[in-house]
FIRO-148055 format. One line per 10 residues: number of its first residue (from 1); their letters; for each residue x, z, y of C-alpha. Coordinates in pm, whole numbers, plus 50000, padded with zeros to 5 digits. Each point is the difference from the previous one (the first is absolute). Layout:
NUM = A = X/Z/Y; ...
END
This chain:
1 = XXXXXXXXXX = 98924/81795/67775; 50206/50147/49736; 49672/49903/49738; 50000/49652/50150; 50388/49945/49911; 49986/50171/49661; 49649/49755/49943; 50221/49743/50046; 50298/50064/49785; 49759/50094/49720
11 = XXXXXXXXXX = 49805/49684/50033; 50316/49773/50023; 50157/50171/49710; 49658/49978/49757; 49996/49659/50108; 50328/49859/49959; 49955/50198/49632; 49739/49849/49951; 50190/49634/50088; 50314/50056/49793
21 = XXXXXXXXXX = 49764/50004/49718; 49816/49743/50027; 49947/49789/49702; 49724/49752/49841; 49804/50284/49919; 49969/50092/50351; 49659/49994/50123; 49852/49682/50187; 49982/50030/50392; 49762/49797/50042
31 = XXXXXXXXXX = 49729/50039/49716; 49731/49798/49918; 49733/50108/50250; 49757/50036/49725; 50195/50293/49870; 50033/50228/50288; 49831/50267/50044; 49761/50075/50350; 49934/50362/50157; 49930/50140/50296
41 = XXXXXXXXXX = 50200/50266/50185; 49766/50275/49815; 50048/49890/49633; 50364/49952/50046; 50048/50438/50101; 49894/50012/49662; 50317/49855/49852; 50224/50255/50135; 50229/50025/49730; 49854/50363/49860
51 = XXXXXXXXXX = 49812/50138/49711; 50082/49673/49822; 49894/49780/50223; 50180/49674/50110; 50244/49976/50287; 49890/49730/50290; 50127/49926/50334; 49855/49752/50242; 50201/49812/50230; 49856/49700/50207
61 = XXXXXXXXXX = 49674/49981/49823; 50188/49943/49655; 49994/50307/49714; 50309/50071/49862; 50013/50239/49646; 50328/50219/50013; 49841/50204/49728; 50367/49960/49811; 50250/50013/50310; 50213/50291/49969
71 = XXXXXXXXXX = 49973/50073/50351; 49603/50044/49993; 49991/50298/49689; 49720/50208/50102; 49832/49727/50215; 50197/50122/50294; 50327/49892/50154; 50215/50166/50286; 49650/50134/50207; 49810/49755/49882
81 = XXXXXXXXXX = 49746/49898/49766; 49847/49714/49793; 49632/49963/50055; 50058/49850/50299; 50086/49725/50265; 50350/49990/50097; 50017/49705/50184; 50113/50184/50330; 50254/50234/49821; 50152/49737/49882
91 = XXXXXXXXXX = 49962/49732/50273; 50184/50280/50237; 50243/50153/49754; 50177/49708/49820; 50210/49715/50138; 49911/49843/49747; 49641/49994/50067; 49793/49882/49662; 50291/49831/49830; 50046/50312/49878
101 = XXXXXXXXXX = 49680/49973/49779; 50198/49717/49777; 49937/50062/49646; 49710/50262/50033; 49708/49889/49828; 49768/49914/50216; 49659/50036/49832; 49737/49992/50229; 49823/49968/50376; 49914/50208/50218
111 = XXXXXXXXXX = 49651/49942/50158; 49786/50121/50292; 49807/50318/49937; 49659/49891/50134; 49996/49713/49835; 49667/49982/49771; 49966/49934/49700; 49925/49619/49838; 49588/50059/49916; 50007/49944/49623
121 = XXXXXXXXXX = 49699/49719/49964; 49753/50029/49745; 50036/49799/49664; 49781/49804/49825; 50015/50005/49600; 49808/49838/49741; 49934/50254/49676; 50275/49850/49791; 50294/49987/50298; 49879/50388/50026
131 = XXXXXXXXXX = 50120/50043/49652; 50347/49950/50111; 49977/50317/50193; 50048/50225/49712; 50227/50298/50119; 50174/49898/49664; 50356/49820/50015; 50097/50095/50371; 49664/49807/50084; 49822/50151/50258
141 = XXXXXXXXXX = 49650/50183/49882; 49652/49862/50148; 49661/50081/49938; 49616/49877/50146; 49700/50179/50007; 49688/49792/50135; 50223/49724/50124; 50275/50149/50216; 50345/50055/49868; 50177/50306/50033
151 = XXXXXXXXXX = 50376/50067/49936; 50086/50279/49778; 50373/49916/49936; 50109/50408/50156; 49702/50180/49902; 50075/50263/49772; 49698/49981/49799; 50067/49597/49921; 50360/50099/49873; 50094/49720/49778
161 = XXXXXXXXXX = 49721/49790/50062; 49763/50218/49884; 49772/50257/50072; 49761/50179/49701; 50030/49687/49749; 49893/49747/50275; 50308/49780/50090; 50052/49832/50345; 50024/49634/50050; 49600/49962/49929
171 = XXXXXXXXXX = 49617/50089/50129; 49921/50303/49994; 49675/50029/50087; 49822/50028/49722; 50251/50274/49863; 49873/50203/50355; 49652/49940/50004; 50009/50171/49621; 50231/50279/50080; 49928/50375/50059
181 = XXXXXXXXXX = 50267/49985/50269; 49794/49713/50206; 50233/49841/50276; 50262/50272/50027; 50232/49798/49855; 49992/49739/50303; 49909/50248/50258; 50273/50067/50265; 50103/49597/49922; 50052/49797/50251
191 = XXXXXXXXXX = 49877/49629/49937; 50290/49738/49965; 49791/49665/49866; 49673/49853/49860; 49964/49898/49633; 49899/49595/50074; 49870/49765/49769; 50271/49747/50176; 50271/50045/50154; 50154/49653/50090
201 = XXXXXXXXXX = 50039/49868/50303; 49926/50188/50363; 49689/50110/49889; 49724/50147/50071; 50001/50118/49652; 49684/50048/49766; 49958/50378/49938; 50038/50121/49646; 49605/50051/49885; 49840/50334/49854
211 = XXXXXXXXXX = 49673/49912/49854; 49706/50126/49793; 49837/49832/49710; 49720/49895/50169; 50209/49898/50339; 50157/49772/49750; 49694/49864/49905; 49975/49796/50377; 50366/49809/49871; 49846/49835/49749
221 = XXXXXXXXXX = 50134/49615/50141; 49646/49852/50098; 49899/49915/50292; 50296/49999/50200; 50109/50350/49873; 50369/50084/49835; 49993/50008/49679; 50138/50345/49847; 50031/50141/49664; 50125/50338/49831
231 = XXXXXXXXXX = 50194/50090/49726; 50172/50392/49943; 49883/50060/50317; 50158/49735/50223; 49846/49752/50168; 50159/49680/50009; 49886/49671/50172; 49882/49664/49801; 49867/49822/50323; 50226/49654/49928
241 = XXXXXXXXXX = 50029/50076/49653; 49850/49661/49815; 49910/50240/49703; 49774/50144/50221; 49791/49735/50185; 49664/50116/50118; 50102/50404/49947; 49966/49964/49610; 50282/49931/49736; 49900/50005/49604
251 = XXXXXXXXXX = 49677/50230/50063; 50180/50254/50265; 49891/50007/50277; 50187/50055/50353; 49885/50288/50206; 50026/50208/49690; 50211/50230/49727; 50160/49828/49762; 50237/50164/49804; 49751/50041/49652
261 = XXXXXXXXXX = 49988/49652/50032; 50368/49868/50031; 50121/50309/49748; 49747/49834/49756; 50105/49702/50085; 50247/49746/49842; 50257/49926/50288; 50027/50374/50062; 50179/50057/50353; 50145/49661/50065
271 = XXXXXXXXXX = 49715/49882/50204; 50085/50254/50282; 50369/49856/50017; 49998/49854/50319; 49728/50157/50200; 50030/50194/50325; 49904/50358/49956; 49758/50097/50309; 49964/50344/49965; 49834/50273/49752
281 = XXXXXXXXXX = 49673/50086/49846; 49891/50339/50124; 49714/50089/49722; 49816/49832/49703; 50148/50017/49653; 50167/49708/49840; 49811/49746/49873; 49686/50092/50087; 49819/49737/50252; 49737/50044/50289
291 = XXXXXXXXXX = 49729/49879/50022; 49782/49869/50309; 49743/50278/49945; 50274/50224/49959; 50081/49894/50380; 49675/49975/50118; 49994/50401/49965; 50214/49984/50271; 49906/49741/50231; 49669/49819/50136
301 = XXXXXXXXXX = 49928/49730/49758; 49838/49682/50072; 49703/49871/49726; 50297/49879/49798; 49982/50359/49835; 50014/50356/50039; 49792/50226/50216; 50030/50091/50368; 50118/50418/50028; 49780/50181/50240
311 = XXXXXXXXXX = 50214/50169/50274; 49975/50387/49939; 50015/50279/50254; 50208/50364/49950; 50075/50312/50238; 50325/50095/49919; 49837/50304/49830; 49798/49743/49745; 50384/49797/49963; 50131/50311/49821
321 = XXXXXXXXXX = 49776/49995/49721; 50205/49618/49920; 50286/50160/49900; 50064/49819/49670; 50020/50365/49803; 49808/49960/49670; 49741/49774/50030; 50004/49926/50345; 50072/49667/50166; 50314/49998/50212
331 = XXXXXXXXXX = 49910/49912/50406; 50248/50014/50297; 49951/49958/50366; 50229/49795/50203; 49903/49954/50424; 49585/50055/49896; 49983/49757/49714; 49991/50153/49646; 50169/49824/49696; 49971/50070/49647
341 = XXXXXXXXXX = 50273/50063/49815; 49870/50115/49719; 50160/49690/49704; 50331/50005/50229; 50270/50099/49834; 50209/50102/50276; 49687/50280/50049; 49984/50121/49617; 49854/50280/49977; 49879/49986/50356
351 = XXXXXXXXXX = 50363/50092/50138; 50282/49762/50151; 50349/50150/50090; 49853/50369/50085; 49660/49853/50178; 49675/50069/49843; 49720/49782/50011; 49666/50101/50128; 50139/50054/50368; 50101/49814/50297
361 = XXXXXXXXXX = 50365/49883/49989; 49987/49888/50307; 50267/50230/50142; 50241/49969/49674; 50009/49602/50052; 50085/50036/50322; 50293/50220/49935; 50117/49837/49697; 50309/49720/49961; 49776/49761/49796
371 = XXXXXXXXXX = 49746/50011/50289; 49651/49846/49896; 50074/49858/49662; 49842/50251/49776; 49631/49804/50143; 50169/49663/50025; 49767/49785/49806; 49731/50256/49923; 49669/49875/50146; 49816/50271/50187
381 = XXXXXXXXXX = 49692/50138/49824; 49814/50210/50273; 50066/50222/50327; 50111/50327/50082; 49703/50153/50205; 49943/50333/50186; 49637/50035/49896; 49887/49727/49701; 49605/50172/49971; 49705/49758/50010
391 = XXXXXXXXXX = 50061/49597/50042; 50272/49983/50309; 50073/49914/50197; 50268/50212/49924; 50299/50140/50246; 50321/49916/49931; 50285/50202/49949; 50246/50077/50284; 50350/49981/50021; 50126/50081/50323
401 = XXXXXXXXXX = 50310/50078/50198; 50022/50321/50240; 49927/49791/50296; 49688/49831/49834; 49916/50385/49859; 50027/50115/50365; 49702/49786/50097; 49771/50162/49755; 49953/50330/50264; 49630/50039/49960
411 = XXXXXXXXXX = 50022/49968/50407; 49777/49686/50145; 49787/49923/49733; 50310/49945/49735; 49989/50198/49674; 50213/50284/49926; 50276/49992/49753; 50250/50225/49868; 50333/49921/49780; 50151/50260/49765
421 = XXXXXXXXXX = 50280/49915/49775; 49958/49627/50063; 49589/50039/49895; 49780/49917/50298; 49629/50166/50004; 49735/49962/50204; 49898/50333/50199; 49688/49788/50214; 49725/50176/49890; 50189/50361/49983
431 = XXXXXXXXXX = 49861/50247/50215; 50285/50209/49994; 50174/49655/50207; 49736/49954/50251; 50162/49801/50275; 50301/49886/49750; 50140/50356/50064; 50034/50297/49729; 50190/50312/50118; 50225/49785/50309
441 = XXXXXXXXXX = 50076/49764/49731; 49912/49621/50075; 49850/49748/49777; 50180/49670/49989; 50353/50163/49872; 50146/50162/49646; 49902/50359/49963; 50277/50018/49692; 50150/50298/50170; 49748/50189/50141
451 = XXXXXXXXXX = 49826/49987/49674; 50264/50155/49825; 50038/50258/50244; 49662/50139/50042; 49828/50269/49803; 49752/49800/49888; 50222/49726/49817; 49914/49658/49880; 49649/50175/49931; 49890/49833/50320
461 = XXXXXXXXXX = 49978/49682/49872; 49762/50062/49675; 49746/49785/50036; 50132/49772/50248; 49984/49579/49909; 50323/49789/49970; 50004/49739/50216; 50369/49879/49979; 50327/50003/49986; 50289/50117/50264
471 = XX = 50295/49747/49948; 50242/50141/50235
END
C-alpha cells in the first residue's frame, strides 16, 4: 500500500512538473502516425533506461520515452522500472488515471507479440533501376548473379558498396563465373528479386537473358524470332527498331556481336540510345561473329549446311580422360547426357567455380544456387554408359535414390548393387555375393560404412563396374 501511495505522489508531482512547463517546444501528443515507433512487449525490455539505453514506458498500448524525466535516472523509479507496461500501475495508483501522461512524448505503439511479420515480396528490376542500388549515398547496396537479386546493404564484405573492386548496384555474374572465390560471395544470400527485362505493369515480367554466342545466333529477327544484338557484352533488343528490319542494319547482322562494328563505325554508341537491354552475353569475344557452321557443331543441321554429330558413348572411367588439361577436350555429364565444354569460357581450362570437367556434375548441380544453368543451352553430345564395348546397345547410367537402390538385392532374378560414397557398383556376377549376400551384408543398400570399417578396405571393390550414381 505504502508503494501504491508514494507511486502516486511521485507520478502527480513529475506530471504536474512536467505541465507547469509546458511550452511550444513541448512535444506533440498526438504525432503523426507515420512517426511512431511499433514494438512488441519483448523489444520494449530492451529500453530499460541502462547501459545507455533509452528510457520507455508503455501505457495503454502507446510508448512513452521518459529517457530525460528526472524521476526515471537509472531507468527505474520508486520499485519500478522502464522496459515495461505500466498500464495497471498506473490505472490503480493515480486518480488521475492517464492525464497524468500530458506532455510526455509519446513516441510509439505498442503491438501484439505474435504478430508476424509483413512477408517482404520479391522485386522486380531492370539492369539500369539496379544501378540505383549502389550502397553509395545512404542507397541501399544490391547485387545479381544469374538473374536473382540479392541484398548486400549489412554485409560486411559489401561495406560501402563494394566488395574486392566490384561495386554493387550491377550483374555480377560474369565477375563470379571468373573468380577464384566462385559463388562465395552470394552464398548464405537469401533471394529478394529477379533482374527483368521489364518491369511495368503487373507483370509477368521477361527474365533478364544469359546467353552464349552461338545461343545468340537463334535471335537473329527472321522468321518470327527476336531480333538481338551485342555490344561490350550486353545484349540489347532491336526487334521494333526500323534500323533493323529483317535482322540486318548497315551489314550487321542481328543474332550476332557487334561491337568491332559500331566502334569502327561512324555514329559510335548513339544507335543503342533507346534500346531495352535483355540480358548479357556469357562467352564469345567482341566483335567476332558466328557462323552457321560454327552452330552446326553443336546442333543437327538440316542440308542447309553443316554436318550431323554422331552421338558418342563413355563409362565414367573413359569421361575422365575429357578433362580439358593440355590438349584434351573438355566433357561434363549432367543426368546421362554428356556436353562438351571444351570452347566455353565459363569451363577454361576445363574448371568452373572449383568443378573439374571430365566427371559427372550431376550431384554439384543439384546442390548448387544457380541450379542447371552451367548446361543451359549446351546441346548434348553423347551418353554416360556403364559398359560402351562393341556397337550397343549400350546400358545406361543409373542414378538412383535409396529406395530405388533397395530394389537392386540380387534376390528374384534382380541384379545386385552396392553404393559406397554415393558410387553404385554392380556385385551380380561376384561370387563372393552369391544370393545378394557377402558376410550378413545385403545387396540393394550403401556399404559406405562397413567398407570403411573392415580390414580389407575399399580393396573390395577393385575391379568392380560403375553402374551409377547414389543421389540421396
Amino acid at each position: 500500500m505504502k508503494k501504491i501511495l508514494l507511486l502516486v505522489t511521485v507520478f502527480t508531482a513529475m506530471f504536474a512538473l512536467s505541465a507547469c512547463n509546458t511550452s511550444t517546444d513541448d512535444p506533440d501528443p498526438d504525432p503523426d502516425p507515420t512517426d511512431l515507433i511499433e514494438l512488441t512487449l519483448e523489444e520494449l525490455a530492451e529500453y530499460d533506461g541502462l547501459d545507455g539505453q533509452p528510457a520507455y514506458i508503455a501505457v495503454d498500448g502507446k510508448i512513452y520515452d521518459v529517457t530525460d524525466d528526472p524521476n526515471w535516472q537509472g531507468g527505474s523509479h520508486n520499485g519500478f522500472y522502464a522496459g515495461q507496461d505500466l498500464t495497471s500501475e498506473i490505472g490503480s495508483a493515480s486518480p488521475h488515471g492517464t492525464s497524468v501522461l500530458a506532455g510526455v512524448p509519446h513516441i510509439g505503439t505498442l503491438v501484439d507479440s505474435t504478430t508476424e511479420e509483413p512477408v517482404d515480396e520479391m522485386v522486380y528490376l531492370t539492369i539500369t533501376e539496379l544501378a540505383m542500388y549502389d550502397g553509395m549515398g545512404g542507397n541501399d547496396a544490391y547485387i545479381a548473379y544469374e538473374g536473382m537479386i540479392y541484398d548486400v546493404t549489412d554485409v560486411a564484405a559489401w561495406s560501402g558498396g563494394s566488395h574486392n573492386g566490384v561495386n554493387a548496384g550491377q550483374d555480377i555474374t560474369k565477375e563470379i563465373m571468373s573468380a577464384p572465390h566462385g559463388t562465395s560471395p552470394v552464398e548464405g544470400l537469401t533471394a529478394i528479386g529477379e533482374l527483368v527485362i521489364d518491369n511495368s505493369g503487373e507483370g509477368p515480367y521477361d527474365p533478364y537473358l544469359y546467353l552464349s554466342s552461338l545461343e545468340l545466333l537463334m535471335y537473329d529477327g527472321t522468321n518470327g524470332n527476336p531480333a538481338y544484338i551485342a555490344y561490350s557484352g550486353v545484349l540489347y533488343d532491336v526487334t521494333d527498331h526500323s534500323a533493323w528490319t529483317s535482322g540486318s542494319h548497315q551489314g550487321a547482322d542481328a543474332g550476332t556481336d557487334v561491337t568491332a562494328a559500331f566502334d569502327a563505325g561512324p555514329h559510335g554508341l548513339s544507335i543503342l540510345s533507346g534500346l531495352v537491354i535483355v540480358g548479357e552475353l556469357l562467352d564469345g569475344t567482341s566483335g567476332t561473329t558466328n557462323t552457321y557452321n560454327d552452330y552446326c557443331e553443336y546442333e543437327e543441321c538440316n542440308s542447309n549446311g553443316g554436318s550431323m554429330t554422331e552421338t558418342i558413348y563413355l563409362t565414367i572411367t573413359e569421361l575422365a580422360m575429357y578433362d580439358g588439361m593440355g590438349a584434351n577436350d573438355a566433357y561434363i555429364a549432367y543426368e546421362g547426357m554428356i556436353y562438351d565444354v571444351t570452347d566455353v569460357a565459363a569451363w577454361s581450362g576445363g574448371n568452373h567455380n572449383g568443378v573439374s570437367a571430365g566427371q559427372d556434375i550431376t550431384a554439384e548441380i543439384t546442390n548448387a544456387p544457380h541450379g542447371t544453368s552451367p548446361v543451359e543451352g549446351l546441346t548434348a553430345i553423347g551418353e554416360l554408359v556403364v559398359d560402351s564395348s562393341g556397337d550397343g546397345p549400350y546400358d545406361p547410367y543409373l542414378y538412383l535414390t535409396t529406395t530405388e537402390l533397395a530394389m537392386y538385392n540380387g534376390q528374384g532374378g534382380n541384379d545386385a548393387y552396392v553404393a559406397y560414397e554415393g558410387v553404385l557398383y554392380d556385385v551380380t556376377g561376384v561370387a563372393a555375393w552369391s544370393n545378394g549376400t557377402h558376410n550378413g551384408v545385403t545387396a540393394g543398400t550403401d556399404v559406405t560404412t562397413v567398407i570403411n570399417n573392415a580390414p580389407h578396405g575399399t580393396t573390395v571393390l577393385a575391379g568392380l563396374v560403375i553402374v551409377g550414381e547414389l543421389l540421396d
